[in-house]
N, C-alpha and C positions, 0 to 999 in steps of 0.2 A: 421437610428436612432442615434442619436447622444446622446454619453454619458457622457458630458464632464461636465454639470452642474450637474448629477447629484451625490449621494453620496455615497461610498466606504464604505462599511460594513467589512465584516469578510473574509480571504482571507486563504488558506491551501493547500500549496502544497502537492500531492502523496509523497508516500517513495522514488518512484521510477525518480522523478520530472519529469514525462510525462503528469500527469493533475494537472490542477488547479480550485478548485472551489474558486468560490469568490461570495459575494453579493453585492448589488448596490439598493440605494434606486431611484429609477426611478420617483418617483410621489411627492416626500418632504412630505412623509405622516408617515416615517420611517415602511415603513412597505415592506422591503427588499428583492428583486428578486435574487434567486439561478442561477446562471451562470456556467457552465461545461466546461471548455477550452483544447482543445489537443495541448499540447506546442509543439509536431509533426507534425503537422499537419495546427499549427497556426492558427487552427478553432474554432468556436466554437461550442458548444451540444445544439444546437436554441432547439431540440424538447427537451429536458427536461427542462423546465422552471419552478421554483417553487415560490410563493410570500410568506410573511409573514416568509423569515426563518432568524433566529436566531446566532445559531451555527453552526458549520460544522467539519465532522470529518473523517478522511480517516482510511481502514484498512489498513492494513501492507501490503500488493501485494497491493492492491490499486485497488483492485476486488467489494469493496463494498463501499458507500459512509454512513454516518448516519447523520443525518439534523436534526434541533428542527423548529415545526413548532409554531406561536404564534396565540392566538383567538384574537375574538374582542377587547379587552384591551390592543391588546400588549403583551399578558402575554405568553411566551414559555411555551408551555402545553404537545406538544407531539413528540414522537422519531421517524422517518419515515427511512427507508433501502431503500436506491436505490441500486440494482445490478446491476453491470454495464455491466452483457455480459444476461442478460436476456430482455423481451421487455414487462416483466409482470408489473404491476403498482407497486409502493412503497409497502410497507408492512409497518404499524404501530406499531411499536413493545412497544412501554410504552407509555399511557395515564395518566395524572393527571388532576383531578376535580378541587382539592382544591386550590381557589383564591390567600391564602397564600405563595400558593409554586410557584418557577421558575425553570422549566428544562432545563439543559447545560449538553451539549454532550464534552468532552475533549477525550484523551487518555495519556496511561502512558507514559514517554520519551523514554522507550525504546520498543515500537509499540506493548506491549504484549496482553495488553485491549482495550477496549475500556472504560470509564468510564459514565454513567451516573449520573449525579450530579441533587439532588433534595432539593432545597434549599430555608428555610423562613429564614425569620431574625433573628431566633431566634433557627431552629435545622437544619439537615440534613439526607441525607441519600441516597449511594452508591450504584448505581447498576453492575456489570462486566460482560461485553460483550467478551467472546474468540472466534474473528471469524476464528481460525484457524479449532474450531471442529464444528463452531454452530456460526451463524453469526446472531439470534434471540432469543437465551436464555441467559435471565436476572441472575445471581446471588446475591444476595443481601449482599452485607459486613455487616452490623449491623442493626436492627431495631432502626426505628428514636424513638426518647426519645424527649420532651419539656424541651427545656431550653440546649440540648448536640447538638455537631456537631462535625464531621470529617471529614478530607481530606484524601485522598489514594494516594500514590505512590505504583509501582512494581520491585523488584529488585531480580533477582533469585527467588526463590521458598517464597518469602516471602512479603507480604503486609508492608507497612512501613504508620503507619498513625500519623496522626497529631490529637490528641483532648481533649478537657477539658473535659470527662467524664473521670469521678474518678477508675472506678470499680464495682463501687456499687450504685444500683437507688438511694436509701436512703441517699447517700448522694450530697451536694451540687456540680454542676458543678465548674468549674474555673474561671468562667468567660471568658474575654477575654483571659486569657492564657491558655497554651496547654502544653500537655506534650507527647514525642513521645512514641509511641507500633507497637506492630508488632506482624504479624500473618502469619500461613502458607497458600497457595492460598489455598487449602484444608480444612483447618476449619476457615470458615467464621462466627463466632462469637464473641461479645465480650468477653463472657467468656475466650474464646483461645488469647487474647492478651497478651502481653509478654511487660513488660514496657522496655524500651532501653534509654529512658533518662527523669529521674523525674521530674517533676515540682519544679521551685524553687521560691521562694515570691519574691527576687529582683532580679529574670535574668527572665524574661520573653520571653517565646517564642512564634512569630507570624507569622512564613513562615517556609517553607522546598522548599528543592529542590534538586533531585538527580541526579547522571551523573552514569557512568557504574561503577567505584571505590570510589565514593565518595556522601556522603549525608551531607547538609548544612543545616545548621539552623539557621534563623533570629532573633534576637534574640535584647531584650531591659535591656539595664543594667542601674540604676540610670536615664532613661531617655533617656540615648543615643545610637544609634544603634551600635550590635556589630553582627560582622559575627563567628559562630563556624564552623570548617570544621571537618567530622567524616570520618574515612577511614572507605570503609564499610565490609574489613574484619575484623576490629575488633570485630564485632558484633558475628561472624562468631565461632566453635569451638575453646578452651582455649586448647592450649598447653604448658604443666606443664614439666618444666624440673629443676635443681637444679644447683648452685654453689659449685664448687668442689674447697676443702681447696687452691688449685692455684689460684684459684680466676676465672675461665674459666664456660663456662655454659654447664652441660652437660646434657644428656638424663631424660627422665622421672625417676622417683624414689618414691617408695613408701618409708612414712617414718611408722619407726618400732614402733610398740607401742605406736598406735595411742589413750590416755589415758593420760585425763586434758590437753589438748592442746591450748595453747592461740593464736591467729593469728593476725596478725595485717598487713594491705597492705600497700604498702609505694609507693609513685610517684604519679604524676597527672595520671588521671583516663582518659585521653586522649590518652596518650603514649602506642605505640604498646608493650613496656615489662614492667613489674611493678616488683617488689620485696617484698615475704608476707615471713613474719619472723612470726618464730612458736617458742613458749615458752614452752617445752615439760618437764612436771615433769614423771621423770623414778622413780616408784617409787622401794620401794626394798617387799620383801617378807612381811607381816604383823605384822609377827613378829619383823620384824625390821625394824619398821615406824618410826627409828629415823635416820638412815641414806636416804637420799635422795637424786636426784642432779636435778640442772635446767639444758635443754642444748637448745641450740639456734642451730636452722637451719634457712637457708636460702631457697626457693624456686622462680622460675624465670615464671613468666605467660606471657607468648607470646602471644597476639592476634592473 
């Protein structure tokens, strides 16, 4: 059989680059055959042929494959598990009814999930696959809302999302702009979101993208596309040390008589160290509310 006219769908190497699965539309009907190849072997997996698939998604060993299949409209409806050292049929593991919605199977960049993406035009909503303990249990990051959507990244122990829901139902989404939060993998809610970078009316943001040290955000200033680069220990514990009168940075320090103190942070909010100058009134005993002094400290916040 000759595959040369027909057409090249979705294609995903293993961690391991020992398989590839790839799709092919064989009929010009777009409605796209699953293919299994052993780059070992330079073979291919004839007996597991699947039609109508969509997405495709490898685990991390490369032990399980997950697939979106489409019904009669086209429409990617459900999430199927092929194991690959079993000879048992696929397993089903997420169905959708609703005509609205499109399911797409992805994973995070650094192989930790799986993610299932259920998507209208108008909300979303996350599903996480950990097939290290459980290669069929769904967790859910947020309950879809009308009119909200997010996207999911994984990086250390922490969810990194992207989306125009405010905090609160009551009030209005973003629209198309986004503002990033983050969550522990352990509490999967939105209540538990943690915001990491606000929403602003004229820097808009419309993509992310994470690497092992570093998180990127696409971003629209005036119109024009600008790249932000985040070091992603900054996000990370604040280590508070001080300026000593040599002018040197030394250790933590508690400052004494902590009573009417003004803070004010100084430096771009980018920069792995900042400088928050404290306006500390010492005051004197009550009875002698007429002597006073201002004194200025210095403090050094290390990301």
């Amino acid at each position: 059989m000759s595959l040369l006219p027909s057409t090249l769908g979705v294609f995903k190497l293993s961690r391991d680059y020992k398989l590839l699965a790839y799709t092919i539309d064989l009929g010009g009907n777009e409605m796209f055959t699953l293919f299994i190849k052993d780059l070992e072997t330079d073979s291919l997996l004839l007996e597991h042929k699947t039609d109508g698939v969509v997405s495709v998604e490898w685990s991390d060993t490369g032990e399980y494959l997950y697939y979106t299949c489409s019904d009669v409209a086209h429409r990617p409806h459900r999430v199927l598990l092929w194991n690959l050292r079993s000879k048992d049929d696929d397993i089903a593991i997420y169905h959708d009814d609703n005509p609205k919605n499109f399911v797409d199977v992805t994973r995070t960049k650094n192989w930790q999930y799986v993610l299932i993406n259920v998507n209208s035009k108008t909300s979303s909503e996350v599903f996480l696959v950990y097939p290290k303990t459980s290669a069929t249990t769904l967790r859910k990051v947020a309950d879809r809302v009308d009119g909200i959507q997010y996207f999911v990244e994984h990086h250390e122990e922490h969810l990194y999302i992207l989306t125009n829901f405010l905090g609160d139902k009551k009030l209005a989404s973003l629209g198309n702009n986004y503002r990033l939060v983050r969550c522990k993998t352990d509490s999967l809610t939105s209540k538990a979101w943690e915001e990491v970078v606000p929403v602003e009316s004229e820097n808009w943001i419309e993509d992310m993208d994470i690497f092992a040290k570093h998180l990127i955000l696409y971003r629209r200033q005036n119109g024009l596309p600008i790249v932000h680069d985040f070091n992603l220990d900054m996000f990370g514990n604040i280590k508070i040390g001080h300026v000593t009168k040599s002018g040197e940075i030394a250790g933590p320090r508690t400052l004494e008589h902590m009573v009417d103190v003004y803070l004010h942070l100084e430096g771009d909010r980018l920069l792995s160290q900042r400088l928050l100058r404290s306006l500390k009134n010492r005051f004197a005993s009550t009875k002698e509310y007429r002597s006073a002094c201002l004194r200025w400290s210095t403090t050094v916040y290390e990301r």
